[in-house]
ZAROLUM-128729 format. One record per residue (C-alpha): residue number from 1; residue in three letters; chain; x, y, z. Coordinates in steps of 0.25 Angstrom, whole numbers, plus 2048, in hexadecimal, padded with zeros to 3 digits. Layout:
BEGIN
(NUM,ALA,A,(X,Y,Z));
...
END
This chain:
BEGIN
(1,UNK,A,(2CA,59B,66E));
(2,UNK,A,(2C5,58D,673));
(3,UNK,A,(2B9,592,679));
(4,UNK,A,(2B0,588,67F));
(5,UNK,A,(2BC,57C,67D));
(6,UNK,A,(2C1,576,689));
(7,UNK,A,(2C3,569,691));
(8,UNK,A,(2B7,565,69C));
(9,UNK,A,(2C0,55E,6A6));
(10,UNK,A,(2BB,555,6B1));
(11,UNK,A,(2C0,556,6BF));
(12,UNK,A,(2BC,54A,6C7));
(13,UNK,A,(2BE,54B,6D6));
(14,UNK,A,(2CB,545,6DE));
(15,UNK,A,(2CC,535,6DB));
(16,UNK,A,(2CF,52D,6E7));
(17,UNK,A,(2DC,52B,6E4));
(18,UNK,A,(2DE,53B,6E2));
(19,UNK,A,(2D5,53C,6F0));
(20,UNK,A,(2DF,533,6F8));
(21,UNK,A,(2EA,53D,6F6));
(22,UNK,A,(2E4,548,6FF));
(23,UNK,A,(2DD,53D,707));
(24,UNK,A,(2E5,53B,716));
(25,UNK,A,(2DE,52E,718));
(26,UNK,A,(2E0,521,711));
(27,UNK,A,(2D8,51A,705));
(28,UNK,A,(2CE,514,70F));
(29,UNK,A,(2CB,521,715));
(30,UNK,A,(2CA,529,709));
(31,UNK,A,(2C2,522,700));
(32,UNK,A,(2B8,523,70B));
(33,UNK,A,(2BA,532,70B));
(34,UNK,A,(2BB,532,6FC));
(35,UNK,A,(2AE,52C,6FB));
(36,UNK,A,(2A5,535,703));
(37,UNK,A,(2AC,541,700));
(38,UNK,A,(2B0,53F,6F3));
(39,UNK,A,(2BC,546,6EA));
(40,UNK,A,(2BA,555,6E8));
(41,UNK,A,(2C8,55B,6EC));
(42,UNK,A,(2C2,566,6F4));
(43,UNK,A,(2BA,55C,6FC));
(44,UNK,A,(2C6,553,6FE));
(45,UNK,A,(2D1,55D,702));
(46,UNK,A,(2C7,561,70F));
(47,UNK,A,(2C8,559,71B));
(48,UNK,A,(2BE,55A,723));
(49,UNK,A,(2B1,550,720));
(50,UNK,A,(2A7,55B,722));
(51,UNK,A,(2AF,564,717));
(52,UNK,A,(2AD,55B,70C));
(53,UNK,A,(29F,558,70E));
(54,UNK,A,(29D,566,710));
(55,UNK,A,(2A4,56B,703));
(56,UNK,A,(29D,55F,6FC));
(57,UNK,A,(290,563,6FF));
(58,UNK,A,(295,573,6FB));
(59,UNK,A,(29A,56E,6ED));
(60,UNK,A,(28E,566,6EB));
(61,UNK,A,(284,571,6EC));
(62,UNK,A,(28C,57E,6E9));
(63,UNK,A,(294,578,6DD));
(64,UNK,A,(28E,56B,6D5));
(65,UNK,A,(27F,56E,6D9));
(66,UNK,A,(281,57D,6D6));
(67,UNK,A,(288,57B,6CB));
(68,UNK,A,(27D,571,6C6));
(69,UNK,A,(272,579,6C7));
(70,UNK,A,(277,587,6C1));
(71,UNK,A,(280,580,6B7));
(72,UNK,A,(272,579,6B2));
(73,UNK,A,(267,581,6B5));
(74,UNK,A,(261,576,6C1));
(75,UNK,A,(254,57B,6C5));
(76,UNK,A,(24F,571,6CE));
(77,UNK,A,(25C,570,6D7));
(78,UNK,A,(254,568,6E3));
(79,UNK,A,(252,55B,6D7));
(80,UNK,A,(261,55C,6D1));
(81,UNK,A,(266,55A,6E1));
(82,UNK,A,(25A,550,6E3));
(83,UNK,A,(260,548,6D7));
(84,UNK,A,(26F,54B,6DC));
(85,UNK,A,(26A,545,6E9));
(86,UNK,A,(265,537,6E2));
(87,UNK,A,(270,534,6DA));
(88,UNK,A,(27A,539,6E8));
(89,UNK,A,(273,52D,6EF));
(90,UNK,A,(274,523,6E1));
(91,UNK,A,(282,523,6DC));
(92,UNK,A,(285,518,6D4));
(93,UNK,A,(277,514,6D1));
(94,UNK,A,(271,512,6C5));
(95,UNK,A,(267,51C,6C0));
(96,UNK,A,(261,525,6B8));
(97,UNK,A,(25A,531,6B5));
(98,UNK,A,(24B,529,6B6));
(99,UNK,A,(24E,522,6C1));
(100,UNK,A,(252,52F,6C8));
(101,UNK,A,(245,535,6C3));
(102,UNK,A,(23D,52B,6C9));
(103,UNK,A,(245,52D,6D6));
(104,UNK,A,(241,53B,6D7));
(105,UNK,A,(231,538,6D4));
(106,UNK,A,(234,52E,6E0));
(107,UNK,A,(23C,535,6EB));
(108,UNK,A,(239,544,6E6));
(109,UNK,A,(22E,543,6E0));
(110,UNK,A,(234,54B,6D5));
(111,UNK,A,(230,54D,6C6));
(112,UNK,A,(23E,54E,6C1));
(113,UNK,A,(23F,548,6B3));
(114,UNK,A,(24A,53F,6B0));
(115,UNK,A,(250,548,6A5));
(116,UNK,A,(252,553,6B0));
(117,UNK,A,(259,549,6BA));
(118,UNK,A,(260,545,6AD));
(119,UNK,A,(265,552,6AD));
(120,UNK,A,(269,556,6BA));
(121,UNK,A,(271,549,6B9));
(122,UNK,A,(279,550,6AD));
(123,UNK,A,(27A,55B,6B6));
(124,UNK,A,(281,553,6C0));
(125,UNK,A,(28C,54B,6B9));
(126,UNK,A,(28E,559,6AF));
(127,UNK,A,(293,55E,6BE));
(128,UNK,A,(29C,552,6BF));
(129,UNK,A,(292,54E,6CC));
(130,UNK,A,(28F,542,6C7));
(131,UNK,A,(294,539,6BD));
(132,UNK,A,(28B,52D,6B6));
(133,UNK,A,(28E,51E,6B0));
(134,UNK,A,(288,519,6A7));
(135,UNK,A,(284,50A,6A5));
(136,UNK,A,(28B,502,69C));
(137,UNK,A,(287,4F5,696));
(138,UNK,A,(294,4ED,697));
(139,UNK,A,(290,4E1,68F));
(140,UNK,A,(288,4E9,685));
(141,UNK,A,(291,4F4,686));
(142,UNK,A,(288,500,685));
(143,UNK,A,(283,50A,68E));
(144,UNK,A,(276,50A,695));
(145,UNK,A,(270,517,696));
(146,UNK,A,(26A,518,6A4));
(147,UNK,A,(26A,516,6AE));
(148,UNK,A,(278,51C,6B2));
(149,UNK,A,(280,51D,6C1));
(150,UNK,A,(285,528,6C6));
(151,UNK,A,(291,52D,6CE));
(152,UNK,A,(294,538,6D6));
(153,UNK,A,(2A2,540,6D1));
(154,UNK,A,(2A5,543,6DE));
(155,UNK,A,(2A0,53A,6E9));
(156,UNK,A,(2A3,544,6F6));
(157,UNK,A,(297,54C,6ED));
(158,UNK,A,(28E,540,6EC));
(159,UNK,A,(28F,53F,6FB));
(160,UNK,A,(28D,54D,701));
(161,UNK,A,(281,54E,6F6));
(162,UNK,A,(278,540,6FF));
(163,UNK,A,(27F,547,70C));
(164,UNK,A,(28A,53B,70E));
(165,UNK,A,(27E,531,70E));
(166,UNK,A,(27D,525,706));
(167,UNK,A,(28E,522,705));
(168,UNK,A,(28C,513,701));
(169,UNK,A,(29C,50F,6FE));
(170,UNK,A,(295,507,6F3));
(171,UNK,A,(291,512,6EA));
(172,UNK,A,(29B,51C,6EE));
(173,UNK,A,(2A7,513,6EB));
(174,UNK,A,(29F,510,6DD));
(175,UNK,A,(2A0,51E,6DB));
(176,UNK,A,(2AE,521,6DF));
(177,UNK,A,(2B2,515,6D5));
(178,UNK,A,(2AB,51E,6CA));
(179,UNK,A,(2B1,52A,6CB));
(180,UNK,A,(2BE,524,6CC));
(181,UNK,A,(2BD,51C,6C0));
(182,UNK,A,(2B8,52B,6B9));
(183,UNK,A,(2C4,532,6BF));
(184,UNK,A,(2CC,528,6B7));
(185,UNK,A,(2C7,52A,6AB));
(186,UNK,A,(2BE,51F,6A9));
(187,UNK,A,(2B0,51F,6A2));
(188,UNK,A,(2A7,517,6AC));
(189,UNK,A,(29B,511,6AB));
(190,UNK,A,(292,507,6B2));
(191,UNK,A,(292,4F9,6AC));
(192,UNK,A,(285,4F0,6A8));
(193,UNK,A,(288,4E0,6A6));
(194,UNK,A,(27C,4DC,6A0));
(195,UNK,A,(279,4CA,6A4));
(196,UNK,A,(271,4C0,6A0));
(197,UNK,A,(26E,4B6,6AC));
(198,UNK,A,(265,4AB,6AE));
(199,UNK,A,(25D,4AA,6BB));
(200,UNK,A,(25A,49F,6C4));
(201,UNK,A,(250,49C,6BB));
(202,UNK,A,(255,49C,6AC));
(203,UNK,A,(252,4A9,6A9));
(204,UNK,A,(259,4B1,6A4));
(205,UNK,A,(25C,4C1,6AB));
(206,UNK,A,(264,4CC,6A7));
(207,UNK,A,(26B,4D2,6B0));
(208,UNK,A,(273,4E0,6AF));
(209,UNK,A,(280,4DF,6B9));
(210,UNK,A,(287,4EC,6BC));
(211,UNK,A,(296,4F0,6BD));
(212,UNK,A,(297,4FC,6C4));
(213,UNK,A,(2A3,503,6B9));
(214,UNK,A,(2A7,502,6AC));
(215,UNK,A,(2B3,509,6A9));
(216,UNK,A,(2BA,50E,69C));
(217,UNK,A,(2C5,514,699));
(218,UNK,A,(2CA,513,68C));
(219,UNK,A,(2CC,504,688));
(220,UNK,A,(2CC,503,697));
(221,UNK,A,(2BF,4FD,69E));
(222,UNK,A,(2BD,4F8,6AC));
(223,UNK,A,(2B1,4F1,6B3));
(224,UNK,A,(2AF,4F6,6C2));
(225,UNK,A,(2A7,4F2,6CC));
(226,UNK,A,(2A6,4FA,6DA));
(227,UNK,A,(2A5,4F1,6E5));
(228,UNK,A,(2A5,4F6,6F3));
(229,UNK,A,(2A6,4E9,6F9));
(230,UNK,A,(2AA,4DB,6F6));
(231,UNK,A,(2A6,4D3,703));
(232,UNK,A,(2A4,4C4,6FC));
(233,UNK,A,(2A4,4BF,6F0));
(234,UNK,A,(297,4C1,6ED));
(235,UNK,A,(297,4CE,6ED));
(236,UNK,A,(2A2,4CD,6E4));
(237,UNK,A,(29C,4C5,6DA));
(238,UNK,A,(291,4CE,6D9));
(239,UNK,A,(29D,4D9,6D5));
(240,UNK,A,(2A4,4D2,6C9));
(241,UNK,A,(297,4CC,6C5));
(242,UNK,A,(295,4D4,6BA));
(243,UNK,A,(2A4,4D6,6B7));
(244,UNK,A,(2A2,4C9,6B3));
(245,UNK,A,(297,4CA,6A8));
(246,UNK,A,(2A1,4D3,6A3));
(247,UNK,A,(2A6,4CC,695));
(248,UNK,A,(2B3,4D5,692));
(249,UNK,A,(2C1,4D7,698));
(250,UNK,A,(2C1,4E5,69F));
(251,UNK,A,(2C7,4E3,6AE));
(252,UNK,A,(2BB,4E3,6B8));
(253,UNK,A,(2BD,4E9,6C6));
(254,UNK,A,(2B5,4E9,6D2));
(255,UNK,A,(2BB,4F4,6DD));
(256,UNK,A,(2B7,4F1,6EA));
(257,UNK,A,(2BA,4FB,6F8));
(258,UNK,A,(2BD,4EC,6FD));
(259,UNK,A,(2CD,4EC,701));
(260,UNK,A,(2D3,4E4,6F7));
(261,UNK,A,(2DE,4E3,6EF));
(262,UNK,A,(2DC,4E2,6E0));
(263,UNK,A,(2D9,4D5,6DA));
(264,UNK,A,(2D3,4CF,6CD));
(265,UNK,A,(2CC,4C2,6CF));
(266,UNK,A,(2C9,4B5,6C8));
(267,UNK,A,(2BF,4BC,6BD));
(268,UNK,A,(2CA,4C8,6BB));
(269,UNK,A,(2C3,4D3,6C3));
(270,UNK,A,(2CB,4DB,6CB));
(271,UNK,A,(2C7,4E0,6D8));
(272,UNK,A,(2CE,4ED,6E0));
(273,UNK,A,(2CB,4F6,6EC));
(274,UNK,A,(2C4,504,6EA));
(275,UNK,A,(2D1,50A,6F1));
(276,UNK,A,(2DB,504,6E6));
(277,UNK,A,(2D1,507,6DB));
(278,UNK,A,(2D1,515,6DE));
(279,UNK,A,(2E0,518,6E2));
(280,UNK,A,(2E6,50D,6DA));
(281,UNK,A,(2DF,50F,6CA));
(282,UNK,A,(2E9,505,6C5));
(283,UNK,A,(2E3,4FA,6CE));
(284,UNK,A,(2D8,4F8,6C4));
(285,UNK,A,(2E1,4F9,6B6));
(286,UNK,A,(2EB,4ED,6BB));
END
């Protein structure tokens, strides 16, 4: 007997690429769909707007909130969706369980401990909810404990739960990159470049600069940065800025919803529209 043996098996929902074979539309069209209702088969395969938000809604509370609470004993259900609600409305923020503490003395006038926020957080990314990234300190290549992001699984699940308020593309396109880059097997984490810089003054400051994805995969790593617009070339020196304090040889990428085609320029970063990035994975391993 093998009682007790088995393989735990993670069933992500539909890619985009995987979502575009039922979808009528085209890419344009979809990944605007994709975005506000997300990958889960059932919800995809229905046609009608008001269905998918509706089964949403019906999987959020009858299934993962249910299942939550019974599976882990949740007595105070009204602080769980309370914190459900905060981090809804947060997605790819930097926090922690301290911070999110002091929030709920704020707004809630709450005396939920940060080990009991801590907690339902485990609850959540146990479901497959949520999933978390972690800092990593690229120059000194270590993690940072806290504070982390966090990304919905599902982003059709994400929206229903703050009632299809709050859709900035900005965040949600941050999110779609991350899942994708999960589905694919990569470990993902978010990158810290720590600099040293001398003010107008002489002094000298240090500065922590951020790339939104550091990904691994075997001897494999990429440097990603999410931008949902490139209007000038400040903007764009602001994205490869800390690509640049980056001493090593890893190919660095910046995705953009911008139509363009693929390109590196003069400093060897390579640039690629959110559409081939999703549909095309090869467009990044050239």
């Amino acid at each position: 007997e093998f009682a007790g043996r088995g393989d735990e098996i993670h069933m992500h929902p539909l890619s985009f690429a995987e979502f575009m074979s039922y979808y009528k539309g085209d890419k344009y069209e979809g990944l605007s769909e994709y975005m506000l209702y997300g990958g889960i088969p059932l919800v995809v395969l229905r046609q009608n707007l008001q269905d998918k938000a509706k089964l949403l809604s019906n999987l959020f509370g009858e299934i993962y909130i249910s299942d939550i609470v019974k599976r882990n004993k949740i007595r105070n259900i009204g602080e769980l969706e309370d914190l459900l609600n905060i981090l809804s409305s947060s997605i790819g923020s930097l926090t922690n369980p301290e911070k999110l503490k002091n929030t709920f003395k704020t707004v809630k006038k709450s005396k939920i401990t940060a080990a009991t926020i801590k907690k339902y957080i485990d609850c959540f990314e146990d479901s497959f909810l949520i999933d978390s990234a972690e800092r990593y300190d690229i120059k000194g290549r270590s993690y940072i404990e806290t504070p982390k992001k966090y990304y919905f699984s599902d982003l059709g699940l994400r929206n229903v739960r703050i009632n299809f308020r709050q859709l900035e593309q900005t965040h949600t396109m941050e999110n779609v990159i991350y899942n994708e880059l999960c589905m694919r097997g990569y470990s993902v984490d978010v990158g810290v470049v720590q600099i040293a810089e001398k003010d107008k003054d002489g002094k000298v400051t240090r500065k922590q600069l951020e790339v939104d994805f550091v990904c691994n995969l075997g001897s494999k790593r990429f440097y990603i940065q999410s931008a949902f617009s490139i209007p000038d070339e400040e903007k764009r020196s602001q994205e490869i800025r800390p690509f640049r304090k980056i001493d090593d040889s890893f190919k660095k990428i910046i995705v953009t919803k911008d139509i363009v085609a693929p390109y590196y320029d003069e400093h060897g970063i390579l640039t690629v529209n959110i559409y081939d990035f999703l549909l095309n994975p090869e467009c990044i391993e050239g």
